[in-house]
C-alpha positions in Angstrom: -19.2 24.4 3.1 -20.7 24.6 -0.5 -17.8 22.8 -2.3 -15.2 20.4 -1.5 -12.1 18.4 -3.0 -10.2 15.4 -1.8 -7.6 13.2 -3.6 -6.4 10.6 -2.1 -3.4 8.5 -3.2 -3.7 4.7 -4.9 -1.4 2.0 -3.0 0.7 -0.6 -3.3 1.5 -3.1 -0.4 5.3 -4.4 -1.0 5.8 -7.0 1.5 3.1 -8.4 3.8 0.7 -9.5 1.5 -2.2 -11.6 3.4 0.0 -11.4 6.6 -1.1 -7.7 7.6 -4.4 -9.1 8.1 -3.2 -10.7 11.0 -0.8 -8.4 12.6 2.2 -8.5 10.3 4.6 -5.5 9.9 4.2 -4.8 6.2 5.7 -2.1 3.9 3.4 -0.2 2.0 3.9 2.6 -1.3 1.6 5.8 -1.9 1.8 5.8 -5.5 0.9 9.0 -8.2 -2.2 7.7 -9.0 -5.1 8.2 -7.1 -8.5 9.6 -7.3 -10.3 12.7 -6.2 -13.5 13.7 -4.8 -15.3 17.0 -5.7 -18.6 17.7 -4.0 -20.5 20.4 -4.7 -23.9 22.2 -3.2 -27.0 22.2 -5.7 -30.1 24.0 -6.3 -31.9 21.2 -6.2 -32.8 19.9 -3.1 -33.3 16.5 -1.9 -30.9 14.6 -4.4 -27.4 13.5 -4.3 -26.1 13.1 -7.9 -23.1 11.2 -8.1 -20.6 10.2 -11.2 -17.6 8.1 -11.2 -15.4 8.5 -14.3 -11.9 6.4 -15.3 -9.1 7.8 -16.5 -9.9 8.4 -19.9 -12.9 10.6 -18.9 -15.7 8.5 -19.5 -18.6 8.1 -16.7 -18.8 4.5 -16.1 -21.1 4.6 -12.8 -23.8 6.9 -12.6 -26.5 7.2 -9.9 -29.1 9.8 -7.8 -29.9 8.8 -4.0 -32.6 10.4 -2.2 -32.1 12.4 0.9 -32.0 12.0 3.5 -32.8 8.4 3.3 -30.1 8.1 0.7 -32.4 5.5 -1.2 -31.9 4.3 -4.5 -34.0 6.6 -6.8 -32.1 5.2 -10.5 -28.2 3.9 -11.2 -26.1 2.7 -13.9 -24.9 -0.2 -11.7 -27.9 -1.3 -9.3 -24.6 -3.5 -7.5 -22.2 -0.9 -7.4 -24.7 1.6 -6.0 -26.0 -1.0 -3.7 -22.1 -1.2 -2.3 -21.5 2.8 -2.4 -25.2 3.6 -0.3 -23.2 1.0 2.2 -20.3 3.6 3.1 -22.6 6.4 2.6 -24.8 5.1 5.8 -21.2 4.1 7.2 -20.8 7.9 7.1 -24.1 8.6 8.5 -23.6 5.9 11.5 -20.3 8.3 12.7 -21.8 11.7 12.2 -25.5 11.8 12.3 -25.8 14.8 10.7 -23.9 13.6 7.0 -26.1 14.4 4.2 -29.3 14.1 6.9 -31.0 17.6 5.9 -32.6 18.2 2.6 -29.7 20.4 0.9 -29.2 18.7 -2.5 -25.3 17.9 -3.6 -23.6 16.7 -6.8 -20.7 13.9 -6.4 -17.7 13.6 -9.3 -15.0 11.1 -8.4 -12.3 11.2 -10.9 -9.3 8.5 -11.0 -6.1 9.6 -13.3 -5.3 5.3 -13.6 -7.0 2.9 -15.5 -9.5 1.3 -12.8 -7.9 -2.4 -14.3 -4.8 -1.6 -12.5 -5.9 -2.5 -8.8 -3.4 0.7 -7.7 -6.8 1.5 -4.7 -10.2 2.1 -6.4 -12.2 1.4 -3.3 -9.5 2.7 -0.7 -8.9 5.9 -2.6 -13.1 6.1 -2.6 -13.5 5.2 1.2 -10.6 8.1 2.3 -11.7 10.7 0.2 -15.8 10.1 1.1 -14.5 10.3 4.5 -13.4 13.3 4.5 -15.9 15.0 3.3 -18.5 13.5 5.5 -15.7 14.3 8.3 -15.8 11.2 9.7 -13.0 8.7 10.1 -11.7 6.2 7.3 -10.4 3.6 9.2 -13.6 3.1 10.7 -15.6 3.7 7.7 -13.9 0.7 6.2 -14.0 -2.2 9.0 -17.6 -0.5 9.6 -18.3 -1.7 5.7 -16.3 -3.3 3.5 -13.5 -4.6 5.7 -10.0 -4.9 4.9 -6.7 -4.6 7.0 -6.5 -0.7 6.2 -2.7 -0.3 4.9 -4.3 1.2 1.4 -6.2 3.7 4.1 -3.2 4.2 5.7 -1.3 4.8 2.1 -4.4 7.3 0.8 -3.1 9.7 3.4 0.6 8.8 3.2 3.4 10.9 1.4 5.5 8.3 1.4 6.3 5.0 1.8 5.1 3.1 5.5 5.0 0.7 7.8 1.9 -0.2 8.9 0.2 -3.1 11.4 -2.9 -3.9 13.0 -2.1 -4.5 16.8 -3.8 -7.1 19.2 -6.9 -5.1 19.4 -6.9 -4.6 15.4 -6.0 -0.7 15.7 -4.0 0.0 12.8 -0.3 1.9 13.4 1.5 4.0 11.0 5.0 4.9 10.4 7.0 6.1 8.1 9.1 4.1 6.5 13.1 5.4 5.1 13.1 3.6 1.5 14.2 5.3 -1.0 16.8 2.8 -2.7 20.3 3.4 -4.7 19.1 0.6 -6.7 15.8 2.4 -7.3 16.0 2.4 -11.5 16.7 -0.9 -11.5 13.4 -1.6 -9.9 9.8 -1.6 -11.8 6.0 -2.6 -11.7 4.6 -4.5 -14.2 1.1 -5.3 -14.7 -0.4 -8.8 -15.1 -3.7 -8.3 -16.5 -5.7 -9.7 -14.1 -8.1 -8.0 -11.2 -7.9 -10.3 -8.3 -10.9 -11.2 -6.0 -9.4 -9.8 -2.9 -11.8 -11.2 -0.7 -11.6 -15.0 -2.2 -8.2 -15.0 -2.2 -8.2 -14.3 1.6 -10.6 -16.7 1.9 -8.2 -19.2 0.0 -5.2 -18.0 2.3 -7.4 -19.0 5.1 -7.9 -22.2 4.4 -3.9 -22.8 3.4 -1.2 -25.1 5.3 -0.8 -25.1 8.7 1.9 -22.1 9.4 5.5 -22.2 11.3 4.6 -20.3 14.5 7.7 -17.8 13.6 5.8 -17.3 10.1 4.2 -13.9 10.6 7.7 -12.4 12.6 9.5 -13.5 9.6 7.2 -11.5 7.3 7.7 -8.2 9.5 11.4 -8.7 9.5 11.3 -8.7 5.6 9.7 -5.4 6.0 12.7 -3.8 7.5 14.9 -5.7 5.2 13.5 -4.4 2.0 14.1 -1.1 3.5 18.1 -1.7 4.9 19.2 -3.4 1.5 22.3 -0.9 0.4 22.4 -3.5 -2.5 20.3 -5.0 -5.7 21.8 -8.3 -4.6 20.6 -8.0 -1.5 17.1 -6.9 -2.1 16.4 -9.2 -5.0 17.6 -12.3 -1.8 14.6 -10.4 0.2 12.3 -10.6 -2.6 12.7 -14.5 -2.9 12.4 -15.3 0.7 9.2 -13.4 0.7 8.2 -15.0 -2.0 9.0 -18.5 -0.6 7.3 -17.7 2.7 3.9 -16.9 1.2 4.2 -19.9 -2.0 4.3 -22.2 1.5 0.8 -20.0 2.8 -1.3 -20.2 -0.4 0.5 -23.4 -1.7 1.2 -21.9 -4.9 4.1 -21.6 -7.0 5.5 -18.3 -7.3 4.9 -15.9 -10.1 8.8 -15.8 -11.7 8.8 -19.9 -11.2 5.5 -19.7 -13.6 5.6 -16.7 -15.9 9.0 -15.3 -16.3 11.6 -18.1 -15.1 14.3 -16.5 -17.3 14.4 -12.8 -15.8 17.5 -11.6 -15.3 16.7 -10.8 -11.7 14.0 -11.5 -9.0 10.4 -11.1 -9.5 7.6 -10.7 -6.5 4.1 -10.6 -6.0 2.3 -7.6 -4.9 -1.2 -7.6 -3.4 -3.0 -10.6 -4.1 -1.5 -13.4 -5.9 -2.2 -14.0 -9.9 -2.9 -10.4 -10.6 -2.7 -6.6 -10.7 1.0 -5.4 -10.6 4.5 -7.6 -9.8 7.8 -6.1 -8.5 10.5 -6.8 -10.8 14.0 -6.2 -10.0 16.9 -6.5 -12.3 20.6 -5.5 -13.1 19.1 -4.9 -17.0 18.1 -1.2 -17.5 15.0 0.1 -18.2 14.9 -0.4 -21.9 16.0 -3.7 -21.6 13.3 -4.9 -19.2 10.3 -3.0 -20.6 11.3 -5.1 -23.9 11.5 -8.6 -21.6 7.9 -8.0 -20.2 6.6 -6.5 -23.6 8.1 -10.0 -25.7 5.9 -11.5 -22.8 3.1 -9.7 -23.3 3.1 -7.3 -20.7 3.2 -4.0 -21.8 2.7 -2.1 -19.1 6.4 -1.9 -17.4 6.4 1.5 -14.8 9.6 2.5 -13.4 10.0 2.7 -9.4 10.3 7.1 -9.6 7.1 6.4 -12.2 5.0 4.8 -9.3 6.2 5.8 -6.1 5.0 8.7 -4.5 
């Protein structure tokens, strides 16, 4: 194989936030957005070049590994190269064989979203790097950087998903029928702000002590979102959710602290303070992209502009 291409779709996880972690049914979109892989053989032996590059087509990570020890030789980012010779060696730990010979290749990874969105960076990087090292992704990313794997899960998806981690952490897949009458009343907007992932788990973690029926109240909310025939009925979903996980991570919900006089309901997606919230109202689509714009949001994306 002298050449190869992956893309792999960007995710976002609409119910089930922190709760997949630990087993919950959660609903999960593919969105347009994603990144792909090209990887290419090269004269020169010995070296892997690789290049990252954002939407706008500028290189912000650039670095050269040696092989096959896949060492360090120079990078742009001594961190982020640190992090990426991690799932390369996760690679290498499944297949013996990944980049183990002296044949030199050149890595481009190209993302067609601004990296500030949160819409799967590292998810979109772990499925596609998997591929071409032919190994599994799932396992690549508990092997590494951990995670509950639903944006694995949605980098391979066509569609949206249900996805769980069972008592034995295996991760299940199924597809999942939503594709709502209300669907251009419903739209992402971005906050602004790139969440911490991993300290916000930690901070979920160490939240209240939980209702026992908690995490079965989540899943059922999953199959909710995807049986409401109504607006009325979805935007009641969307606040129970909501109220569920403001009791998890003691916080006050988003619409309570940003945008208490939407017309509608306002949820949370991913982790909480940042990245994208659902917002779902009877206004149309000029009318709310104006609402979040006088707020200073800006960036307003209809459901059919996201969703996969």
């Amino acid at each position: 194989m002298n050449t190869f291409t992956m893309r792999a779709h960007g995710k976002l996880l609409l119910t089930g936030e922190y709760a997949v972690l630990d087993g919950a049914k959660a609903l999960a979109l593919p969105v347009r957005y994603g990144q792909t892989l090209y990887a290419q053989r090269t004269e020169k032996r010995t070296l892997l070049y690789w290049t990252s590059v954002d939407a706008f087509g500028t290189a912000w990570f650039e670095a050269t590994f040696a092989l096959p020890t896949l060492e360090i030789e120079r990078a742009s980012d001594g961190d982020v190269a640190r992090r990426l010779r991690e799932l390369l060696l996760g690679c290498r730990r499944q297949k013996a064989d990944f980049l183990a010979d002296l044949q030199g290749w050149s890595v481009r990874v190209e993302a067609d979203f601004p990296l500030s969105w949160g819409l799967g960076s590292s998810s979109t990087l772990i499925t596609a790097l998997a591929r071409w090292a032919g190994v599994d992704p799932f396992t690549l990313l508990f092997d590494t950087w951990g995670g509950s794997g639903y944006d694995i899960a949605c980098a391979l998806a066509t569609g949206p998903i249900f996805y769980w981690l069972d008592a034995n952490r295996i991760p299940h897949v199924e597809e999942a029928l939503f594709d709502p009458p209300f669907a251009d009343h419903l739209f992402f907007v971005f906050l602004g702000k790139k969440q911490d992932s991993r300290a916000e788990v930690s901070r979920f973690r160490r939240g209240a002590s939980l209702p026992k029926d908690w995490l079965q109240a989540i899943s059922a909310l999953a199959h909710q979102f995807t049986a409401a025939k109504t607006l009325e009925a979805f935007c009641q979903h969307m606040r129970e959710h909501e109220q569920l996980l403001a009791l998890a991570l003691a916080r006050t919900p988003v619409q309570e602290v940003l945008f208490w006089d939407f017309p509608g309901s306002i949820k949370s997606l991913g982790a909480w303070g940042g990245d994208f919230v659902l917002a779902a109202s009877p206004l149309d689509a000029v009318r709310t992209q104006e609402y979040f714009a006088q707020k200073g949001f800006p960036v307003c994306l209809s459901f059919r502009e996201m969703v996969l």
